[in-house]
N, C-alpha and C positions, 0 to 999 in steps of 0.2 A: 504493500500500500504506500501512497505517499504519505510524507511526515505533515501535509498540512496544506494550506492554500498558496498557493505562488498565481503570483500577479505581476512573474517576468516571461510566463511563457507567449506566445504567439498567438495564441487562442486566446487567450483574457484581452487582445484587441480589439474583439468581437464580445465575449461573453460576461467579462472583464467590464465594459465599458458603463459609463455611467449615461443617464439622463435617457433622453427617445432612442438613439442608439442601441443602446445594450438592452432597452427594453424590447428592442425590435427584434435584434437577433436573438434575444433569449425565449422571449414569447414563443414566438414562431418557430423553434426546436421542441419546443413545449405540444404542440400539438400531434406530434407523434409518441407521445406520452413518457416525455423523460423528467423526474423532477426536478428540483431546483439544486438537488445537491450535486447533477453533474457540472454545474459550473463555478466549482468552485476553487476553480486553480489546476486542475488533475491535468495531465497528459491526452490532449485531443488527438484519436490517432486515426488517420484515413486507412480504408480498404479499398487499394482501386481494383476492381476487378473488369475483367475483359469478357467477361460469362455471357455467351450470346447462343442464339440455335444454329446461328447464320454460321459458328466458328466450331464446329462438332468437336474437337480438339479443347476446348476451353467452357462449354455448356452448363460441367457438372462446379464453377468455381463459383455459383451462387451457395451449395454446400460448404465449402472450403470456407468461404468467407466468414461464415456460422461459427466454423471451430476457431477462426484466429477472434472471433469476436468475442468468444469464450475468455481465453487465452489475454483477451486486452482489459477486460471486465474483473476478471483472478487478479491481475498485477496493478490493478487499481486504476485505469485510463479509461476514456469516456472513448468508444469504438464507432467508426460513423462510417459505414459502407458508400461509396459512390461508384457509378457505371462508367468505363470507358470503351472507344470502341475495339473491335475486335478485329484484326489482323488475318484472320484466316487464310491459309495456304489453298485450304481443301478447296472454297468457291468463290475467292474472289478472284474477276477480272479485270483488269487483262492479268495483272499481280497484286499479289498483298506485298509486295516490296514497295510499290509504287504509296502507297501509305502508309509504310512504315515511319515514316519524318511526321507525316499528317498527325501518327495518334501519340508519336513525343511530342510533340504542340501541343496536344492537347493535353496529355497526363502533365507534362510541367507547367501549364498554366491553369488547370486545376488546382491543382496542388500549391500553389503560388495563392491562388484570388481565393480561397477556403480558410478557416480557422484550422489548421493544422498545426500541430506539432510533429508530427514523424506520419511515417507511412509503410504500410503490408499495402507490396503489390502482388496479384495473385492475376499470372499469365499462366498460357500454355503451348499454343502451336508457335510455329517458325519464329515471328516478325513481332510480338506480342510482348516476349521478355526482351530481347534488345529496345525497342520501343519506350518499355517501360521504362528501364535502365536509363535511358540518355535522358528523358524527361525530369526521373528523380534527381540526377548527377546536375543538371543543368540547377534545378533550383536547391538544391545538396542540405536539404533538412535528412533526419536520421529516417531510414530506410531499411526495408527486408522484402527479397524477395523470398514468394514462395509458387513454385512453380505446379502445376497441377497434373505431373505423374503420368507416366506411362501406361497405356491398353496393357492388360494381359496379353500375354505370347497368342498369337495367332495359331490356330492348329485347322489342316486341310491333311485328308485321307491320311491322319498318322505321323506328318512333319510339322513342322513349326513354319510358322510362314510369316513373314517381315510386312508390314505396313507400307506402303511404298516399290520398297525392295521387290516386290514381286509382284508387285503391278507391271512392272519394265519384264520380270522373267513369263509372267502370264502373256502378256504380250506377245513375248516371240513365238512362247509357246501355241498361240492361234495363229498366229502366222505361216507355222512349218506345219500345224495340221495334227500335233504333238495333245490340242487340247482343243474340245470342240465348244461352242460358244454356249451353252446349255450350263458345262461344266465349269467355264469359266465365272458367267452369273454367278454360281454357287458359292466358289471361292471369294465373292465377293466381301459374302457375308463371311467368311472365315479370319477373313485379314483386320477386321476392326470389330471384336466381340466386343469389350467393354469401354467406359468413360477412359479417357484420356487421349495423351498423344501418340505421335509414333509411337511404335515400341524399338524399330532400328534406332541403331547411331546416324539417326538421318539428326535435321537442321534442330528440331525441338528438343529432343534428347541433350543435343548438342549443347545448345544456348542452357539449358537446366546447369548441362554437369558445369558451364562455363562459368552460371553465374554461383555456383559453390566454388567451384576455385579461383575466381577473383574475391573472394570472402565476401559475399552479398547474400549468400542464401545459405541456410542452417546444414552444417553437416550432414551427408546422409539423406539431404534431405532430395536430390534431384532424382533420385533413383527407385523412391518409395512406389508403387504402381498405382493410379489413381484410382483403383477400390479398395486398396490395402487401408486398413485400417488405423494402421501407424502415418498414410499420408493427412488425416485428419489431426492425431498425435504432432505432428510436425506442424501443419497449421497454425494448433491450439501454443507449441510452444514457442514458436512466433510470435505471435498477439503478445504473450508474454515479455519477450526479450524486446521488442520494438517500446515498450511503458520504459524498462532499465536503459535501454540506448538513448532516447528522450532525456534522462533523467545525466547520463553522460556526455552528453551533446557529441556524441560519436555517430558523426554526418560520413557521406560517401567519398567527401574530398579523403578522409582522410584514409578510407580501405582502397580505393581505386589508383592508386601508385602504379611507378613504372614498374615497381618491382609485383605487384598484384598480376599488369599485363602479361611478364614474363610468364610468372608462375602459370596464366590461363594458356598461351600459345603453347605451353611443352604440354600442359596437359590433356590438348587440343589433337597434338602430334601422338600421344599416347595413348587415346582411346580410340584413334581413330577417328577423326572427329570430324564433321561437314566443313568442306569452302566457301561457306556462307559465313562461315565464325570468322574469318579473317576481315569481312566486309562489316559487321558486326562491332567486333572487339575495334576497329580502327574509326567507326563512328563514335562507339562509347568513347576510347579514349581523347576524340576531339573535344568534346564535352566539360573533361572535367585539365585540359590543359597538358597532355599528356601525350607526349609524339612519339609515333610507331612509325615506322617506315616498310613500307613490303616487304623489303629484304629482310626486317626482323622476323616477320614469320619461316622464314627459311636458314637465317643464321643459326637460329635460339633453337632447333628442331635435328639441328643434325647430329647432334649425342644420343636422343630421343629414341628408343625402340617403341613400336605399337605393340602396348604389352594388352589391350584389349579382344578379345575374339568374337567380338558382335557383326552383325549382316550391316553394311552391305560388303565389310572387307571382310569377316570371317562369319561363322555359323551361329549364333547366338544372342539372345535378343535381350532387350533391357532388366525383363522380370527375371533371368537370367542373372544377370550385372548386378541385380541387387543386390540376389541371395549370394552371391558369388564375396561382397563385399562392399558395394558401390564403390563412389569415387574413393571416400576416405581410404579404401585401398590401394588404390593407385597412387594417391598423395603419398601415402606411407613410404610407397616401393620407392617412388620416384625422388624421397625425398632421403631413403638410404643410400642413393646414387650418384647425392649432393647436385640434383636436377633441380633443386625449388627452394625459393627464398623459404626457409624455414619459419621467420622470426617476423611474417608478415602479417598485420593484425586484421580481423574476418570480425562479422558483426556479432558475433558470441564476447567480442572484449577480449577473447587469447586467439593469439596465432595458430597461423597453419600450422606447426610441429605441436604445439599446444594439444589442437583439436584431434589430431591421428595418431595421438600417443597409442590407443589402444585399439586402434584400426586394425580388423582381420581378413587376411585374401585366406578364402573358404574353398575354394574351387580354381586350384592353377590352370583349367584349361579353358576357364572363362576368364579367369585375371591372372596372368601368366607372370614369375617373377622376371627381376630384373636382368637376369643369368642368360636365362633361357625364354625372349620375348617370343611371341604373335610373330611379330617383323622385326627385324632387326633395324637398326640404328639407320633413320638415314631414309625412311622406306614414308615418312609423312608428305607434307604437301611441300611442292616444289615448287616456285619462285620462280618463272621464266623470263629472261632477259630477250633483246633480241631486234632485230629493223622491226619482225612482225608487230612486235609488243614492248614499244621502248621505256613503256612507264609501267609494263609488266603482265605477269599471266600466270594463271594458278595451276595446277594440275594433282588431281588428289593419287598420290604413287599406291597408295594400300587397297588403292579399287582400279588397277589399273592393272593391263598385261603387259608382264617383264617386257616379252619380246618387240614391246610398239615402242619400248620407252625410250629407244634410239631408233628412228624412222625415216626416210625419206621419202617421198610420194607426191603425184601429179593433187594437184588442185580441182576438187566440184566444188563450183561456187553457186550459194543459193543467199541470195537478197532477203529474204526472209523465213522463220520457221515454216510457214505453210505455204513458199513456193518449195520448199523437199518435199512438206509431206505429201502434196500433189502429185508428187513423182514417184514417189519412194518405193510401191508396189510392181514398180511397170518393168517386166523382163525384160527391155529392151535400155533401163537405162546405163547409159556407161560410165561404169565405175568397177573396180574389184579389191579384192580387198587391200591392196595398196594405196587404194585412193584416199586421199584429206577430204574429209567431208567441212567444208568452208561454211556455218550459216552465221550469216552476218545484221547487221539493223538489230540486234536484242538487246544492248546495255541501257544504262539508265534510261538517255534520253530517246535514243532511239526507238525503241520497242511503246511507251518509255515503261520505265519501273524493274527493266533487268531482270525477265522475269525467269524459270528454272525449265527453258528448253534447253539446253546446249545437248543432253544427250539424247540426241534422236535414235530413235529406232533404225536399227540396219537394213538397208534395203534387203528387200524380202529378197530378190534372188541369189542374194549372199546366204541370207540366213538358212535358208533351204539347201544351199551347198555346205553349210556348215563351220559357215566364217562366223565367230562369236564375236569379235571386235574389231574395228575400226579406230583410228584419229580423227577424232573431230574437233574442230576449232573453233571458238565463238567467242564472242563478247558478250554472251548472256551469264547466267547460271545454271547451275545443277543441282535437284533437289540433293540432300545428304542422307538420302536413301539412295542414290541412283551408283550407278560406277562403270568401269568403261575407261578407254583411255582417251579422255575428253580432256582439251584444253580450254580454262574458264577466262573470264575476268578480262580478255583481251585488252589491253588499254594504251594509249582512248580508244573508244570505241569507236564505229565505221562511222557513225552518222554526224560524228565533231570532226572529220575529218582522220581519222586515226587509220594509219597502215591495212589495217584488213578493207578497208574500201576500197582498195588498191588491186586487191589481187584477181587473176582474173585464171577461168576451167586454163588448167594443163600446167600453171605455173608451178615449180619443184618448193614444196613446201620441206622444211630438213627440221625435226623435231628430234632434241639430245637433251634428256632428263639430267642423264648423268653431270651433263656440265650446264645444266641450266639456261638451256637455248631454245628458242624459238625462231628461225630465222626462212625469209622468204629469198629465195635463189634466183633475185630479177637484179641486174647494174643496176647502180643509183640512177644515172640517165635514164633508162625507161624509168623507173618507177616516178622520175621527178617527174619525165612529158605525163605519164596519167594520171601525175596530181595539178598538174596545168587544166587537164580534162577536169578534173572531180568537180560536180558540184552539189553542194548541200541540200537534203533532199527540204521540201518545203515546210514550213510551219502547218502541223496541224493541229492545232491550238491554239485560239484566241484569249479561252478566258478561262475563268474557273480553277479550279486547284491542278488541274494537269497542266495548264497552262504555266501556274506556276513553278510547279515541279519542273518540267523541264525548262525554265527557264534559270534555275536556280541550283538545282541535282550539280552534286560532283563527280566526277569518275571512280570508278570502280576502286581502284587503289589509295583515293580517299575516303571510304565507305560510304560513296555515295549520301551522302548527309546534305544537308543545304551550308552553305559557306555560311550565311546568317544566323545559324543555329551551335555554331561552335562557342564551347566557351561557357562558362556558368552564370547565370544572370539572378543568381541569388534567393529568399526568400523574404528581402523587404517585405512589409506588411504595406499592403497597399493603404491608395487613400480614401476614406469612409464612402459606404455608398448611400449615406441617405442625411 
């Protein structure tokens, strides 16, 4: 409980306040039946929740909210739930990337124009928790995230089957005639049985385990499965520890360090973790003043073995990962290898080494030690330099074939996602499997929103021959269920003028992992005459929030954030509204 009335928090601006004022704002709380003794100094603590039907991934976090409200009510704080929106992967078009900036706007200006004192944010799918994240950091009052858990393991005829992950293998598999469309339907319903998110190491899982090891969200707590009973437990002791962080004035400026980012990018590299964290983690860190460079995610990662064994780089799915240990395990391992700032403070009030003292890996062939990894050292996401990609290019190695990861091959160039897929079935198109499959126009502004086609499905007369993978190259994304030996992130992208607008069918594309290359095999002189040619394709956007977006979006390799939105603008109490 608190020791008594304080009339220095943020909330007694509002609640606090004398004369018509404070009778206004308190009144009018009043009628959803709270008494007079919640305003009496206590820790005002918001719940932003992202709970929508439209975001099936994030539905069940109107329950969730319940147990941190518990949880805020025990440790003596006045708990005040609010809606934001929801980011969905699963239906929104054209991207939920494409509002990913839109719902940090709004969670930090929430959270700004409210009587708050701290805040439980409770996301779930892709775009939801980083969202959150920059909005809190931006206005940097004391913060917990708590993420809303993984579906139970998918089970079809006897196997376990990945969220995502095997939407891309069902695919081929109707494709080659492997799985008829009857059976497919079926598996529908196999792949997403209960509340939550992914259950792979695709983008959700991802940003979860991310935002535990940046020290944002409770130990343990990214891996719980959203019917697991302990993810309410973790909730409830959330509500809890956001009252004592309040009460510490231990804000996000102060866990989100360069050393916090390291710790997230090795352990990014170690679970195996989606290339959307690097677009993610490098937004957040603009936020709160904190510069990453691309190459960081590929310097910091090459000691790193992928000591995870999850889909879509190895066999085994998050509820899996739990029991196996969660992250705290991984922390553990990676922090006996002297891979992770130890002594880094997480919003429990003790550090990383603190919080994994008693961390157990339960199942070495789900969390493999550090001796004898998943992947060996070196095998995470790779950093590509290169004429193609001068400001750079992602490629996830743990979901990729060894044998493409040094490549050369003629150039199919396709202007957009749905000029391939128009083609893509047709026996007569030419390509084989040395071809670069080129689709270009999908990064931020282009598309706009950057959204997760880059790995398309292999033309069917390959597939049917029994070609499993391709190069493909794009300036979009990839969900972090998908895999493949896809190059991401192209930057800049084709539509600001960026090298891949350049290229054109048959030109020798030379792709080399090993030394961190992406390079297009045309003399400077032609390439210069066809950017003499190039011109920008036209504005399609006048008004409205897309308009704005792409007028403002940065490139890929700055996470795509808006240049206006870097940086923390604080929690000033605003000035009176009435």
């Amino acid at each position: 409980m608190t020791d008594g009335p304080r009339t220095n928090r943020r909330s007694q601006a509002w609640f606090g306040a004398q004369g018509r004022a404070g009778m206004l704002y308190r009144s009018w709380m009043r009628n959803q039946g709270f008494g007079h003794e919640v305003f009496d100094g206590r820790p005002v603590i918001g719940i932003a929740t992202s709970a929508s039907e439209l975001a099936p991934c994030n539905a069940h976090l109107t329950d969730v909210a319940e147990a941190v409200k518990r949880g805020v009510w025990q440790a003596g704080g006045f708990p005040l739930q609010f809606p934001t929106m929801a980011t969905g992967e699963t239906l929104m078009r054209p991207t939920a990337m494409l509002y990913r900036n839109l719902m940090a706007m709004e969670v930090e200006e929430l959270i700004r124009a409210n009587p708050l004192d701290g805040v439980v944010l409770l996301s779930g799918c892709d775009k939801t928790t980083p969202a959150m994240l920059m909005g809190a950091a931006s206005v940097d009052l004391p913060a917990v995230m708590v993420t809303g858990g993984p579906m139970l393991n998918g089970k079809y005829r006897g196997q376990d089957v990945g969220s995502g992950t095997h939407v891309w293998k069902f695919e081929e598999d109707l494709k080659t005639g492997r799985m008829t469309e009857e059976e497919c339907f079926f598996a529908e319903g196999c792949m997403a049985r209960s509340r939550g998110h992914c259950m792979t190491m695709g983008t959700a899982s991802t940003m979860a385990c991310m935002a535990e090891a940046l020290g944002m969200q409770l130990p343990g707590s990214a891996a719980w499965p959203a019917v697991d009973s302990r993810r309410m437990e973790t909730a409830q002791a959330a509500g809890q520890r956001i009252v004592t962080m309040v009460e510490e004035e231990l804000r996000p400026s102060h866990i989100l360090t360069r050393e916090a980012f390291e710790n997230a990018i090795r352990v990014n590299a170690a679970i195996g973790g989606s290339t959307n964290a690097l677009i993610h983690l490098t937004a957040l860190a603009g936020r709160v003043g904190v510069e990453l460079d691309l190459g960081d995610f590929d310097e910091l990662v090459r000691a790193v073995p992928t000591l995870v064994n999850l889909m879509p780089s190895g066999k085994y799915l998050m509820e899996d990962f739990c029991y196996a240990g969660g992250l705290p395990a991984v922390l553990a391992e990676l922090l006996t290898g002297g891979l992770l700032h130890g002594e880094q403070i997480t919003v429990t009030g003790r550090t990383v080494a603190e919080n994994t003292a008693s961390a157990e890996r339960v199942d070495d062939d789900v969390i493999t030690p550090l001796d004898t990894p998943f992947q060996p050292a070196g095998t995470g996401i790779a950093v590509l330099r290169g004429n193609l990609c001068p400001d750079g290019a992602v490629l996830k190695q743990s979901a990729a074939s060894p044998h493409l990861l040094t490549h050369r091959g003629p150039a199919r160039v396709f202007d957009s996602p749905e000029a391939y897929h128009a083609v893509a079935d047709d026996p007569d198109l030419d390509v084989d499997e040395n071809t670069v499959l080129v689709i270009r126009n999908a990064g931020p502004k282009g598309y706009p929103g950057m959204p997760e086609v880059s790995n398309v499905p292999l033309p069917a007369k390959l597939l049917k021959a029994g070609v499993t993978d391709m190069v493909r190259v794009c300036d979009g994304r990839m969900s972090g269920t998908g895999y493949g030996t896809v190059v991401l992130h192209v930057a800049p992208e084709a539509a600001v003028g960026g090298p891949l607008a350049l290229v054109r069918d048959g030109d020798a594309v030379v792709l080399d992992v090993p030394n961190r290359s992406l390079h297009l095999d045309v003399d400077d002189a032609e390439l210069a005459r066809r950017r003499e040619e190039w011109r920008a394709p036209a504005e399609r956007y006048e008004s409205g929030y897309t308009w704005l977006y792409t007028q403002h979006v940065e490139q890929a390799d700055k996470g795509a954030d808006f240049g206006f939105l870097r940086g923390s603008r604080g929690h000033e109490v605003p000035r009176d509204s009435h």
